[in-house]
N, C-alpha and C positions, 0 to 999 in steps of 0.2 A: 541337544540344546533345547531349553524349554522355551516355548511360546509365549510372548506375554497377552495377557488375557484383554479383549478389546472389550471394552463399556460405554456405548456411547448411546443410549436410551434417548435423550433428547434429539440426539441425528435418526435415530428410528423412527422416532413419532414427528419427527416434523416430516422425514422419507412419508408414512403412511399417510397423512393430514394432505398432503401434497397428491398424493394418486388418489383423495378423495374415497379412501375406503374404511368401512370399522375395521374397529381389531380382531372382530372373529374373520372376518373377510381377506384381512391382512395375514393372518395367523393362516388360513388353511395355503393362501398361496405361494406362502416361506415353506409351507408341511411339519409345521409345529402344532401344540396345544395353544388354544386361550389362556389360558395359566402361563406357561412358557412363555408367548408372547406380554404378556403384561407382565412380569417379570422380567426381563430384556427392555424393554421400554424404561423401566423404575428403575435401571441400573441394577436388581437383585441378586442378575445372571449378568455372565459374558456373553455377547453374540458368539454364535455357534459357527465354526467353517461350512456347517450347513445351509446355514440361514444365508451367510457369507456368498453361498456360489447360488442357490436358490435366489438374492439379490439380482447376483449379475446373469442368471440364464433367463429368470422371469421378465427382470423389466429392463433389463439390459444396461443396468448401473455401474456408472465406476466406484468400486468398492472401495475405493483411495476415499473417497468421501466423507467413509464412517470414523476415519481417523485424524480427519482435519478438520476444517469449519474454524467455526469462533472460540474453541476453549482456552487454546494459549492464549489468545488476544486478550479475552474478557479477563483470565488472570493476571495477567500482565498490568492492564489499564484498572482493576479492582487495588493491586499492589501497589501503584503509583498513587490512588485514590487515596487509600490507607496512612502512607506516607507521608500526608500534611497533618501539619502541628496537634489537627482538633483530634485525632484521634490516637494519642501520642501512648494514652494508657489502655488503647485498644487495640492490640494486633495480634488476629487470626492466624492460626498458623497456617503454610502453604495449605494442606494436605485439606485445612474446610473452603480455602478458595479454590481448588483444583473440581472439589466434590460439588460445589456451589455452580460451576462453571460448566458442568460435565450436565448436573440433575436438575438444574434451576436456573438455564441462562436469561432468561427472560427477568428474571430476580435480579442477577447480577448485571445486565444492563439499565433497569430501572434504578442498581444503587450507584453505577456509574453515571447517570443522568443527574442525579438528584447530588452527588457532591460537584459535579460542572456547574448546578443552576447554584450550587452553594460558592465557590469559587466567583461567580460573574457579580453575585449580589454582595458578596467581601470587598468585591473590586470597586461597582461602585459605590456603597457607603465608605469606603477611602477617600472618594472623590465628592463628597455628597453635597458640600458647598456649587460644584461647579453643573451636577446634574439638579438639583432643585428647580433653576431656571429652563430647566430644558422640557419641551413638552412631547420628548420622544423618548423622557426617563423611566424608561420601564423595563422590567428583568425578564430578559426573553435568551435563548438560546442566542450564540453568535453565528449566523448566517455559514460565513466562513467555516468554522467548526465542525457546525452542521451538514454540512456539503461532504468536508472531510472525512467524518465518519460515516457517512452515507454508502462512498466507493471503498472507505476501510472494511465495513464488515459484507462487502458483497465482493469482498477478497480481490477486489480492482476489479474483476472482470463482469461486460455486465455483455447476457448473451446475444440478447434480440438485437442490438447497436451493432457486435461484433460481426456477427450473422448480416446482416444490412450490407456494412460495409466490406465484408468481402466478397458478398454478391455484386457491387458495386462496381469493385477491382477489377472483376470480370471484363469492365467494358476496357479496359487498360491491353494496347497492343504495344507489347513488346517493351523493352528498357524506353523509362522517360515517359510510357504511353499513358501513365495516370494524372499525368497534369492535362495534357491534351482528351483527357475523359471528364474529365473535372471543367473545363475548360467549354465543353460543346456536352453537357449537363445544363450548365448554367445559361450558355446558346438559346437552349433550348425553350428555357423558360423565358427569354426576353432580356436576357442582363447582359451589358456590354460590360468586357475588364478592361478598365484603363491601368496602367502602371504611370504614375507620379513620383515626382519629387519632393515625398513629406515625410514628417516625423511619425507619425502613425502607421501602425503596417498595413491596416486594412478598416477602409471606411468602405459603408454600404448606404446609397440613399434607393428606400423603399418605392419613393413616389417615382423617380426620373429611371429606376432602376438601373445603377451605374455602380461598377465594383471598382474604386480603386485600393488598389496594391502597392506600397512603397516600394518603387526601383533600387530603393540603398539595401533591400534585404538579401539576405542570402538567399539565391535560388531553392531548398529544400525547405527554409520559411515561407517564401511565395506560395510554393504549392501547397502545404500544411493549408495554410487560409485560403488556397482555393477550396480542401476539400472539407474545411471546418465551416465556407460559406455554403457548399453541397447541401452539408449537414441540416445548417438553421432553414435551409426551402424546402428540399426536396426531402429532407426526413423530419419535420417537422409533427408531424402524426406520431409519430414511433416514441421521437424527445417527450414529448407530452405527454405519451403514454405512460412512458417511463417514470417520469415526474408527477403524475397521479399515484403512481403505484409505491413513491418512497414516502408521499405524506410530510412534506416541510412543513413547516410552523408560521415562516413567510414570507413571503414573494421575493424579498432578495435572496435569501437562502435557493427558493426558484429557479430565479435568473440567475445565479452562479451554478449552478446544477446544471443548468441547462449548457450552458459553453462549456463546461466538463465535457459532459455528455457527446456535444458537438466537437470538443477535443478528441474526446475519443473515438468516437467513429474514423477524423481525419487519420491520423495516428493509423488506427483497424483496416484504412484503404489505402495506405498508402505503404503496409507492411500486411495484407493478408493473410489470415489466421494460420493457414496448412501450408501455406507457402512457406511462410517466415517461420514456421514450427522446423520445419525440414533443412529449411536455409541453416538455420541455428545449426540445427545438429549436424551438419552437412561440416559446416564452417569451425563446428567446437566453440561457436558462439563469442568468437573473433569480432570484436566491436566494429574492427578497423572494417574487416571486408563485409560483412554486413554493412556497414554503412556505405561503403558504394556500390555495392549489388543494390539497393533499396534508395538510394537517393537521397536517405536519411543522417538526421546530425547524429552524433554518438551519443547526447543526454535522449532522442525520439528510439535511439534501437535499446538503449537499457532501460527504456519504460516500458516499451513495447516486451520485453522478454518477460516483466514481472509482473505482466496480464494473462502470459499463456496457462489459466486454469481452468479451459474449457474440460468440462466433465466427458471422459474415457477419450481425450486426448490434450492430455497435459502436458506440461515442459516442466523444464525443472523448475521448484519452488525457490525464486531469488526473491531477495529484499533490495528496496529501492528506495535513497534517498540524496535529495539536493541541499544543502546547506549555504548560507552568506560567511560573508568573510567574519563575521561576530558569530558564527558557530550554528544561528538560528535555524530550526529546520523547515524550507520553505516547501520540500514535494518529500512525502515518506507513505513506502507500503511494505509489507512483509506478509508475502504465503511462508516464510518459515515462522521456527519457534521465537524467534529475535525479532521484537517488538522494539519501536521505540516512544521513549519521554514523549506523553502527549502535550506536555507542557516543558518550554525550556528547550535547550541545546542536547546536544551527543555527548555521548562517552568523549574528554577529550583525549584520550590514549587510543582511540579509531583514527585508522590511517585518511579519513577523508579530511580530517582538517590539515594535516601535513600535504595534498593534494595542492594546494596554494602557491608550497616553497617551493614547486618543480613543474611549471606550466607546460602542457603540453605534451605529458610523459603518464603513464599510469604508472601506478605505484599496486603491489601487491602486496596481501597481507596475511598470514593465519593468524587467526581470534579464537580466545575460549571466552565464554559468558561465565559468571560463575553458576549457570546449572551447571557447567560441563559438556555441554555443546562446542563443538569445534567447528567453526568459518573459517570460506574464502572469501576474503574483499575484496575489489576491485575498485579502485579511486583514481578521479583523474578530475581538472580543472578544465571549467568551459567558460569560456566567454562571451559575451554578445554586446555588441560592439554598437554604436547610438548610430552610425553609417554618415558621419561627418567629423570634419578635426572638431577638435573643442566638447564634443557631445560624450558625455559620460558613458563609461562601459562601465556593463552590468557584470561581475565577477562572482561565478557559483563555482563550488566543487560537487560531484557527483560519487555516489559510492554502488556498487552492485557487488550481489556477494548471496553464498549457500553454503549448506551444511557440508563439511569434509568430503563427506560420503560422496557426492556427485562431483570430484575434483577430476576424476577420468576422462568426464565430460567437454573438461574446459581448457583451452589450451594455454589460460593463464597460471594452469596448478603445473603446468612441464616444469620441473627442476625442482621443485619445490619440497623438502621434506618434511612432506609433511604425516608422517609416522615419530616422526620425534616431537614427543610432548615439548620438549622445551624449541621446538618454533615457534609454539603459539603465545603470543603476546593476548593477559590478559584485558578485558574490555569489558564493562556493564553499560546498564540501561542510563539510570542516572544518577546522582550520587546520595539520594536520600534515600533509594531501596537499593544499592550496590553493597550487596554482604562483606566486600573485600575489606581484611582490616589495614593491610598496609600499603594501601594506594597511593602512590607520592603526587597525585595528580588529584586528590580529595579535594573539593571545594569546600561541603558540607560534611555536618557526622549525619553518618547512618541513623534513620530513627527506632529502628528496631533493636537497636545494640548500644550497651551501658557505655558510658566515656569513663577513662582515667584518666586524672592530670594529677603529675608531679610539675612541681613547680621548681623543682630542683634540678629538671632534667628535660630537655628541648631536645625533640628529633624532628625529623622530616613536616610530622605536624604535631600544633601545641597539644595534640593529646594522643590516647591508644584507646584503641575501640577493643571493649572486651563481650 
């Protein structure tokens, strides 16, 4: 069985840039040439199994590294790019986005910035009657967005936070013992928790230093904001850090970063890193019993799972996303090749929008994309309730899911056959780069591919994609 040949020159030289060494410097500590070495960097050559185990014995790398990062993603979100109208008589074939992506990411996120900032400024000269008047009419990145892709291309997982908050967990005695950690944290610095009877989960005043907590939440939300108010005191230096070091554009984008941030630490202490690595694998990554070994809700333990990419101690690479009842996708991350629509809804032939019509049940799924990749899905509806009659509940579905390969893993692939192609129900990104011709679930045509219409002949849709 042949080897396929690994090329990832850009993950080399950001590796080298990173240990702060030249490439002759670089070059003698792999035990290659100067030549060889800048060659391997340019994509020229394939890295070597030499270079490969020289990586992991020198600096003690996980070599899983050189094979992931950002190329799927930036090809992905380059394809979707491509896909609006303006460049209808412009489309690259994969094979210069994959090579774009691999030799020149830095290229290809400056041309994925540059059609967003084109998109925001389409959007408001649509509106331009109603921004004329306004004196905050001006084309800047959306905050939001911006945050988004911030924890997008640092593959969800950020370390120093992670790192913090399992140090943290530490002070945590025994089942339960991380709220009463969180708890006399807070003590310590002077803050009394009150629990009330309000609408809001968690109000803090700076000045009287008074924490309250709304009593209608669920005990696993309580604690969450106990340790996401942890977060904004007592790791305050670390957030900021962090948040120099990503370069926003402006202060709201900031201050949305920054409760991320504080999300995530909470999240990181309330499921620490080796523990919950273990837990998973222990459990076959059982949503249900992880969630009460951990005290967590089942949407906290399948976000939690699609963080574990600590470098030379990974978990399996899941994808992770939350959608509203209109399809919209409100929380998505993918460490696999399955990307999604940064713009717009899901596949609707993905099992998480059917998650709706069966509350309280997960549903399983095998998926092929049209590369040819084959997933497991995992989908189930959650709710979050307003904690009074009359008060709106909030209705998500949730989806988690990985490549075939690790179905051994998971105790929701038992029964499953999934060695027969025809289990797999197919699924794409979204329907303006979905190659598939005969989707009976098409909203859009494909823009990459020519339309037939006979006018004499009506199927499934008014045309055929050839």
């Amino acid at each position: 069985m042949t080897m396929k040949r690994l090329y990832a020159g850009a993950k080399l030289r950001e590796i080298r840039q990173r240990l702060n060494l030249t490439q002759k410097e670089f070059a003698n500590k792999l035990g290659v040439s100067l030549p060889y070495a800048n060659q391997m960097e340019n994509n020229n050559r394939p890295i070597s199994t030499t270079v490969v185990l020289a990586l992991a014995q020198e600096f003690g790398m996980d070599v899983t590294e050189l094979s992931t990062g950002d190329s799927e993603r930036l090809v992905s979100d380059m394809r979707e790019a491509l896909a609006d109208p303006v460049f209808a008589d412009i489309q690259p074939p994969l094979a210069d986005l994959r090579l774009t992506a691999s030799n020149a990411p830095a290229l290809a996120r400056a041309f994925i910035e540059l059609h967003k900032t084109y998109r925001q400024t389409h959007e408001r000269l649509a509106s331009l009657d109603e921004a004329l008047g306004r004196e905050d009419a001006r084309i800047q990145a959306s905050p939001w967005e911006e945050v988004r892709d911030f924890f997008h291309y640092c593959d969800n997982y950020i370390d120093a936070v992670d790192r913090a908050a399992e140090l943290f967990s530490n002070r945590a005695d025994g089942p339960g013992g991380i709220r009463q950690a969180a708890l006399n944290s807070l003590s310590e610095r002077g803050i009394q928790v009150v629990f009330s009877d309000m609408d809001p989960l968690r109000r803090y005043d700076s000045e009287s230093k008074i924490l309250r907590l709304s009593s209608r939440a669920a005990p696993q939300t309580q604690v969450f904001q106990l340790l996401l108010q942890v977060a904004l005191i007592s790791q305050d230096k670390l957030l900021e850090a962090t948040l120099d070091f990503a370069k926003f554009q402006s202060e709201e984008a900031r201050s949305i970063a920054k409760i991320g941030l504080a999300n995530y630490f909470a999240g990181a202490s309330l499921m620490p890193y080796s523990t919950f690595l273990t837990a998973a694998q222990e459990e076959r990554h059982d949503l249900e019993l992880l969630s009460n070994r951990f005290g967590a809700s089942i949407e906290q333990i399948a976000h939690r799972l699609s963080t574990l990419q600590r470098p030379g101690a990974k978990g399996i690479p899941f994808f992770f996303v939350r959608v509203d009842q209109a399809g919209t996708i409100t929380k998505r991350h993918s460490a696999t090749r399955l990307q999604f629509a940064r713009f717009g809804g899901a596949c609707p032939l993905w099992n998480v929008h059917r998650a709706f019509e069966t509350p309280g049940h997960f549903l399983r799924q095998l998926a092929e994309t049209p590369d040819g990749v084959r997933y497991i899905s995992l989908a189930r509806d959650v709710s979050k309730s307003g904690g009074s009659f009359g008060a709106p509940v909030r209705r998500y579905a949730i989806a988690l899911g990985c490549e075939v390969r690790h179905a051994p893993a998971l105790v929701y692939a038992d029964n499953l056959d999934i060695n027969n192609a025809s289990s797999y129900e197919p699924i794409g990104i979204s329907c303006r780069i979905c190659e598939r011709q005969t989707c009976h679930q098409r909203s859009v045509p494909p823009l990459e591919r020519r339309l037939s219409i006979d006018t004499d002949l009506r199927g499934t849709l008014p045309y055929e994609v050839t």
